[in-house]
Steps between C-alpha positions, in 0.01 A plus 500: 500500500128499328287657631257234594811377755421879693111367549373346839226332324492133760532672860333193699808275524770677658640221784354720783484323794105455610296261638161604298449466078587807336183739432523560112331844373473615161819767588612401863606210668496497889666222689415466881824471697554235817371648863863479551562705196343748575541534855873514443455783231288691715730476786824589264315797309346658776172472310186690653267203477420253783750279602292174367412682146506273220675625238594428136705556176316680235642510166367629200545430144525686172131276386287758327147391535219658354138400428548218739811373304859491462614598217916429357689647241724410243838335521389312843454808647225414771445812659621836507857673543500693797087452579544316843758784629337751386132455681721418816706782533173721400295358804812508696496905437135541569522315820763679663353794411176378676699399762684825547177730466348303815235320295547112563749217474524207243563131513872523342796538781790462311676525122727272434475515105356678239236196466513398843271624797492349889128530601336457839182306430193728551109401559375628152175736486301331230438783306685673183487853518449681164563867559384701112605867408410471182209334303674201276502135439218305615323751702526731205335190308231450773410887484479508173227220458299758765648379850496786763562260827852421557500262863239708623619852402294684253740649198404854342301465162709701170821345584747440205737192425843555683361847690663551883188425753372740742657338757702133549294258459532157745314184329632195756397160357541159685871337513426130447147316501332618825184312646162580659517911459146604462495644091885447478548176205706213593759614199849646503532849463191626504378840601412567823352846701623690788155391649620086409795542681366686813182274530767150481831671592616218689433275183724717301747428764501848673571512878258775577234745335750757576760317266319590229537885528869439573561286160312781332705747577801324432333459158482841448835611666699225303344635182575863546887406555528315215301739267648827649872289440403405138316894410894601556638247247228641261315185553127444597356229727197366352399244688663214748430162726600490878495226720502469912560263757586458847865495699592441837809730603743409758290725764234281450289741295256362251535753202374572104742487256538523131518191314562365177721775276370878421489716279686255230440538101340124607255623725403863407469713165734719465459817210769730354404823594614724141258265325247500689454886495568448096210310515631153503573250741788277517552231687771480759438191633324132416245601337680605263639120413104417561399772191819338330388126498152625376687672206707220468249160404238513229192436697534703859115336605741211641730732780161648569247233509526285825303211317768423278761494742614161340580686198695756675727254735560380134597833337724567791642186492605479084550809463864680595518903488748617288792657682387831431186451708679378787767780491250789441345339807834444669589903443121607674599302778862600572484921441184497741709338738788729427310856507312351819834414729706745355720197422693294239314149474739217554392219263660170589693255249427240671254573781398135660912419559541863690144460699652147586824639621362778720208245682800277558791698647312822626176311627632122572152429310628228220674165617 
């Protein structure tokens, strides 16, 4: 078996049963189960959600996409080995943790795969939540060219590429194009201050002023697990996205969960501690692939530049990886997952055949 045969790389047409079109993102697909669906799995799991929950399928692939691309490899192999398990059972471990240390529930309620979650939908907060230990990337960029206000905090002057912060760091910005917020641009993802989102909290989707100190501290809480976790593997946490939304439990209770994944090599950056304190910093995560691609193609200007994004689609689109790439890429992906569970990653040879067999005869979900 090649390995391009182990790769989810279509996930959005498994013959789930659903009355709605399948929502296609660049790594997950989520398809919205029947009312009678999900009533029936609610009432068979014993599910904490509301008896009328909608719920759905989420499956994710093993799609690498970065710089607003996807990006294949040699030898048809259209994503990477082990990439779609790997983030999963990584948020998986992070939100039981969360769950366990009393900070909040998420959306998923049940495993039935590797690269399957069953989510409750949830009323999303429209905000992405950057939380920053360290000064990198594009804030390091933006500093460097003299910026000192970061969504309304004021950063420390004499700081130095890659040096910890004083303290974490939360720079929200805007989930999706949001209109008529006084000083707030009708864009996506743009940033946004604490000041934004208490003056219009209910445009951001918050049920109360008082929501906002609760989502705040779940920022910081879910941060600290994750980096005090990683600081034992020798690993630091640099810097990582969270998402919220809302959930009805069967009580009745209208409460904030996490969203989204957390704390993935996908969402977050993710340093190897020994180099760091040799004075070098590795990547552990996606932007690794990111510094990679830039490596990889003559003229970097187009992965950077969003006014040739023509030219990029194009790159992405003639140009395979070598397997190499895709396997360094692969390896990243899998040992984080590994040292993070504490478990052996089970890569399927032939995923979409077992994810239709479970949904079929465990969840009576396929015709």
């Amino acid at each position: 078996m090649s390995l391009a045969d182990k790769v989810l790389a279509v996930n959005n047409d498994l013959p789930i049963r659903t009355d709605e079109p399948v929502h296609s993102g660049k790594v997950r697909c989520v398809y919205w189960l029947t009312e009678a669906d999900s009533r029936r799995l609610i009432a068979e799991n014993n599910y904490d959600v509301a008896p009328d929950a909608p719920l759905a399928i989420m499956v994710i692939s093993d799609r690498i996409s970065a710089f607003e691309c996807i990006w294949r490899g040699e030898g048809g192999m259209n994503g990477i080995p082990g990439k779609g398990a790997a983030l999963n059972a990584i948020s998986n471990q992070w939100f039981k943790l969360f769950r366990e240390q009393g900070l909040a529930d998420s959306h998923i309620l049940d495993v039935p795969h590797p690269l399957v979650w069953i989510v409750q939908k949830a009323r999303p907060v429209m905000i992405e939540a950057i939380c920053r230990q360290y000064i990198t990337g594009s804030m390091w960029r933006s500093y460097a060219k003299g910026e000192r206000d970061f969504c309304g905090i004021k950063i420390a002057e004499g700081l130095e590429r890659d040096q910890k912060l004083p303290e974490l760091l939360i720079t929200p910005s805007t989930k999706g194009i949001l209109t008529g917020i006084p000083g707030v641009p009708e864009v996506d993802d743009v940033n946004v201050s604490r000041s934004d989102i208490e003056n219009n909290y209910q445009s951001f989707k918050f049920n109360s002023l008082q929501d906002i100190d609760v989502y705040e501290k779940l920022l910081g809480e879910g941060f600290d697990v994750i980096s005090n976790e990683l600081a034992k593997l020798d690993q630091i946490f640099v810097d990582t996205k969270f998402e919220f939304g809302y959930v009805t439990d069967r009580a009745g209770n209208e409460k904030l969960i996490y969203m989204d994944e957390v704390g993935t090599p996908d969402s977050s950056r993710i340093w190897d501690g020994p180099s760091y304190r040799d004075g070098k910093v590795v990547e552990n995560s996606k932007e690794g692939f990111r510094q990679l691609l830039l490596s990889h193609f003559p003229d970097p200007d187009i992965l950077l530049d969003k006014n040739r994004m023509d030219e990029r689609r194009a790159l992405a689109a003639d140009n395979d990886l070598p397997e190499s790439v895709m396997m360094a890429v692969s390896e990243t992906y899998v040992s984080m997952a590994e040292k993070i569970t504490g478990q052996p990653l089970v890569i399927s040879d032939n995923p979409k055949a077992e994810i239709i067999e479970i949904l079929k005869d465990r969840y009576g979900l396929i015709d």
